[in-house]
C-alpha positions in Angstrom: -169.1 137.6 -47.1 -166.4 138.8 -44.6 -165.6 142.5 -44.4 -161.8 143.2 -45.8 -158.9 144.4 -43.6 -156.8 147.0 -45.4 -154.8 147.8 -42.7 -153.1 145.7 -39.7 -151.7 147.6 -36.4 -149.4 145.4 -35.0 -148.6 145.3 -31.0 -145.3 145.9 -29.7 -144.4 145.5 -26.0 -142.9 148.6 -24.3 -140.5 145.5 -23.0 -138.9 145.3 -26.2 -138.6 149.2 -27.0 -134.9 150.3 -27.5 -133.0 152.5 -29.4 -134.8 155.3 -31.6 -138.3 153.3 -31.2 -137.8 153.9 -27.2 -136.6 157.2 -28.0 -139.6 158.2 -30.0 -141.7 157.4 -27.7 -140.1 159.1 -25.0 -140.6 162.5 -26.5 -144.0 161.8 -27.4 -145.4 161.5 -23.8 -143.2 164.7 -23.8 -145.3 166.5 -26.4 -142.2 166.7 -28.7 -142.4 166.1 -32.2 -140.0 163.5 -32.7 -138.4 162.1 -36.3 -135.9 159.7 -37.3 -132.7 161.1 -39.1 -131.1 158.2 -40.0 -130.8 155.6 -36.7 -131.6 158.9 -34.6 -134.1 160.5 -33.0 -134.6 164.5 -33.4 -137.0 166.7 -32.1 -138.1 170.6 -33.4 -138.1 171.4 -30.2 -134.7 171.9 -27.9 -134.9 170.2 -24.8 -132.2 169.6 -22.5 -129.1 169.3 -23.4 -129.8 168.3 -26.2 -127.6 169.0 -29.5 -128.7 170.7 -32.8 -127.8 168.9 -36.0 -127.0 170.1 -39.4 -126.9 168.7 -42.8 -125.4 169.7 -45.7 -125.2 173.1 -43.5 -129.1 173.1 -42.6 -130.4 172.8 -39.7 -132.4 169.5 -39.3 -133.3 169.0 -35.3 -132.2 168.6 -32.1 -130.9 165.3 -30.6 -133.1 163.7 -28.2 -131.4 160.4 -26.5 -132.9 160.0 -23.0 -132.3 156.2 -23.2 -128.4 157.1 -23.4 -127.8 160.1 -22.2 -127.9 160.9 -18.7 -128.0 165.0 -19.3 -131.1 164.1 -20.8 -132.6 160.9 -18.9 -131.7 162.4 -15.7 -134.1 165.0 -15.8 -137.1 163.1 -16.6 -136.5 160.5 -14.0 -137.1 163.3 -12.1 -139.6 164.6 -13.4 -141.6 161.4 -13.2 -140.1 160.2 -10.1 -138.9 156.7 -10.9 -137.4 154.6 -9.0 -135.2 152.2 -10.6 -133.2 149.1 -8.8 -130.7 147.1 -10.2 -131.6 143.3 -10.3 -130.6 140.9 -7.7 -128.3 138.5 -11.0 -126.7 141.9 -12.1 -127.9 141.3 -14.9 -130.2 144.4 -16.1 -132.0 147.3 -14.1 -136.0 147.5 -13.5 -137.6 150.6 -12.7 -141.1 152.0 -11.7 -142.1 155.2 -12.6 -143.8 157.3 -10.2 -142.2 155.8 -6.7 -142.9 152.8 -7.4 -146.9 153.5 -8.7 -146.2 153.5 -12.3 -145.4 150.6 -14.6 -142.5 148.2 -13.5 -139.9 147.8 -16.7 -136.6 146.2 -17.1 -133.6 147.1 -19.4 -130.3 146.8 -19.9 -129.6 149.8 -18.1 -130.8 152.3 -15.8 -131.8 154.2 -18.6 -133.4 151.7 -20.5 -135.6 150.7 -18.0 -136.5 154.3 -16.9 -137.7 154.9 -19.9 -139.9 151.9 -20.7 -141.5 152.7 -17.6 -142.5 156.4 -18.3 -143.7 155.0 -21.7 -145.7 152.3 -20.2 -147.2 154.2 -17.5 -148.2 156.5 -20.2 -149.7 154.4 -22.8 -149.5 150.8 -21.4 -147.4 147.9 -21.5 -147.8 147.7 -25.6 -147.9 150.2 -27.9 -149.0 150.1 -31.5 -146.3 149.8 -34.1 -146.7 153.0 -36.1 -144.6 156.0 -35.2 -145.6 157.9 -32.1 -147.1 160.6 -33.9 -149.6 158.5 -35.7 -150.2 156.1 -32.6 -153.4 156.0 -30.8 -154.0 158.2 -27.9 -152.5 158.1 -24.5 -154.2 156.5 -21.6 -156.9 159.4 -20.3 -156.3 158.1 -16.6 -153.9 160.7 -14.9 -150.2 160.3 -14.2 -150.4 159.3 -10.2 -149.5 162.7 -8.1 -145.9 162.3 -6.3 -146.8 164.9 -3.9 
């Protein structure tokens, strides 16, 4: 007889990563330790820009929306030295991490597709669907050098 599968990890392109789930893993090839607070991605950690938030008077987190928010997008295109290019139909952005030696992505915006690329670079073109924290480890192979 067969052996049983408890558990299933499903696949989820880095193409299709938006929102919080894009977000998430953002700050986890960051090192953060990101959580969801409704629709919104937090971090313990302050990063740039970023905002705290309060509830009921207590401190939850700190906003983390690099997907969004240029103040904190900007700085990790930077950082990882994408390159991103608007498509020739106007219709959506691609980027490449690493001048053009990381992972090409697409988005809806600069941002978007920025981010997908850092992401993929990182950990590949899919990522498991668990939350970052729990997700498997990052690809051992170096980011490439920009120097």
């Amino acid at each position: 007889m067969g052996k049983v599968q408890t558990s299933i990890t499903a696949s989820l392109p880095v193409a299709n990563l938006a929102d919080s789930a894009l977000a998430m893993w953002v700050a986890h090839c960051e090192s953060l330790s990101p959580f969801l607070f409704g629709e919104v991605c937090l971090t313990h950690e302050r990063t740039t820009c970023s905002l705290p938030v309060y509830d009921n008077a207590k401190f939850i987190g700190y906003t983390f929306l690099p997907h969004t928010a240029w103040s904190q997008g900007g700085p990790l295109i930077e950082k990882y030295g994408v390159s991103i290019y608007s498509k020739l139909d106007s219709m959506g952005w691609y980027a490449h991490s690493f001048s053009g030696r990381g992972t090409r992505m697409e988005g809806r915006s600069p941002l978007v597709a920025a981010m997908r690329s850092i992401v993929a670079t990182k950990w590949g073109k899919h990522v498991d669907e668990q939350t970052p924290s729990r997700a498997r480890t990052p690809d051992p192979r170096p980011f490439p050098s920009t120097e």
